[in-house]
C-alpha positions as a Markdown table, in Angstrom:
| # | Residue | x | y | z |
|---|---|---|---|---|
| 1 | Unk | 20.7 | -19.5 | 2.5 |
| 2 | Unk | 17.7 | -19.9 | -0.3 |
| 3 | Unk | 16.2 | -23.0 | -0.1 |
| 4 | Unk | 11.9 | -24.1 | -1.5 |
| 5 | Unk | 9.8 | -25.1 | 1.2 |
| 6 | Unk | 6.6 | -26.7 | -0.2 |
| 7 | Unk | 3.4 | -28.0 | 2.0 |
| 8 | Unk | -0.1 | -29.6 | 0.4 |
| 9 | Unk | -2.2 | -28.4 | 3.1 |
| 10 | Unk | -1.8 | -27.7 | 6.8 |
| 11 | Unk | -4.7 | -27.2 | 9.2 |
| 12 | Unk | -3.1 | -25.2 | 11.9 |
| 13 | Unk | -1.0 | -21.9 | 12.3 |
| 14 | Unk | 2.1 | -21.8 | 9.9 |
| 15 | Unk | 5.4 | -19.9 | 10.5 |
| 16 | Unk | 7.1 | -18.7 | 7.4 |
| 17 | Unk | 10.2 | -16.3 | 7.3 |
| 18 | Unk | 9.2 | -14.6 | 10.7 |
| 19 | Unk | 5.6 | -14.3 | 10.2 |
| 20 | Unk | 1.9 | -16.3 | 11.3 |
| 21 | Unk | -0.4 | -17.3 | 8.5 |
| 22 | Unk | -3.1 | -19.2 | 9.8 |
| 23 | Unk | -7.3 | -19.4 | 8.1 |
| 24 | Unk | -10.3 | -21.8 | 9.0 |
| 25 | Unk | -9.3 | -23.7 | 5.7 |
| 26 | Unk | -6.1 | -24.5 | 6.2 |
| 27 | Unk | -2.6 | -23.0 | 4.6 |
| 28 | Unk | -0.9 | -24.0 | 1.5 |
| 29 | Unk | 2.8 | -22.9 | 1.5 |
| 30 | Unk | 5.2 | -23.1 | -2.3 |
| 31 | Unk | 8.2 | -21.4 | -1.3 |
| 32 | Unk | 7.3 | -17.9 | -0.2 |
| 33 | Unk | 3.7 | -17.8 | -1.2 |
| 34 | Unk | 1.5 | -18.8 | 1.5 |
| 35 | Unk | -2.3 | -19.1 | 0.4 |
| 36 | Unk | -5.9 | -20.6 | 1.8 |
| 37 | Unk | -5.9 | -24.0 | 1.1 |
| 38 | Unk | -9.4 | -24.0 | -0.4 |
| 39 | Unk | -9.7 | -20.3 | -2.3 |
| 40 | Unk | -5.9 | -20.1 | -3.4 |
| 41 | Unk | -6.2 | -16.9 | -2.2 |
| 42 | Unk | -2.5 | -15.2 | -0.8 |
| 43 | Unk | -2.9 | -14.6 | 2.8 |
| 44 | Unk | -0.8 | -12.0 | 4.3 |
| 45 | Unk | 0.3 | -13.0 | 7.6 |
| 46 | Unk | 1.4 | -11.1 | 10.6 |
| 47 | Unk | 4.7 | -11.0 | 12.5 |
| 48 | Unk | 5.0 | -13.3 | 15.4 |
| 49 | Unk | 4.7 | -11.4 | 18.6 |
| 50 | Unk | 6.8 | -11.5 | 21.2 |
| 51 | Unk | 9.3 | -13.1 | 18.8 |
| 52 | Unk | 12.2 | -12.9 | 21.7 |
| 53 | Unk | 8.9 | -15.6 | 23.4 |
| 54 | Unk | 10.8 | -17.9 | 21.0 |
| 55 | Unk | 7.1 | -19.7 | 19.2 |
| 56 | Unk | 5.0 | -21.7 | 21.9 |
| 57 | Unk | 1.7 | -22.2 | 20.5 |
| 58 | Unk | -1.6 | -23.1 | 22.6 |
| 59 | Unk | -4.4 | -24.2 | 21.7 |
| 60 | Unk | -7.6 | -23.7 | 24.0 |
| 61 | Unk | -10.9 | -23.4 | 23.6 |
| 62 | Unk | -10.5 | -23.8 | 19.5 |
| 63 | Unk | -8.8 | -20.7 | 19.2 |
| 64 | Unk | -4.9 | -20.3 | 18.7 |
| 65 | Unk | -2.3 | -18.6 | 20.8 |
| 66 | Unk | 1.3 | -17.5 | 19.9 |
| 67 | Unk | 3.6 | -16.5 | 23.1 |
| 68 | Unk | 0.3 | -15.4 | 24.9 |
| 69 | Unk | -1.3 | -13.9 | 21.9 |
| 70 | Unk | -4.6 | -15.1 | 20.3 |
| 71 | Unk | -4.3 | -15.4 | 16.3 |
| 72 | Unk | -7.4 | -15.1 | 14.4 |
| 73 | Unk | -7.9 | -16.6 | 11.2 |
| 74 | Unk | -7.5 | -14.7 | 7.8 |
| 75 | Unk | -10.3 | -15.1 | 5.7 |
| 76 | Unk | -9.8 | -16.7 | 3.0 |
């Protein structure tokens, strides 16, 4: 199934095809291309872990966890 997926700006962690992008500035998605929402700069991701975990995503003490794993920000 192809379909466009297309976001302004979102401030947390975003989950694209399997994957994590989150930065300090916020994520700008247009289809496939995920970017920094202030530099336009492509951010590469990482797989989500534990992805049998399903996604549950805390936040706690202004960080960012994925099925028990801290995410840190790309830099953007």
């Amino acid at each position: 199934m192809n379909f466009h997926l297309q976001i302004g700006h979102v401030s947390g962690p975003v989950v694209v095809n399997g994957r994590v992008y989150y930065s300090r500035n916020g994520v700008s998605v247009n289809g496939n291309t995920v970017t920094d929402a202030a530099t336009g700069q492509r951010l590469s991701g990482r797989p989500i872990p534990h992805p049998e975990r399903g996604s549950n995503v805390t936040y706690r003490g202004g960080e960012v966890w994925i099925n028990g794993e801290r995410i840190d920000p790309e830099e953007g």
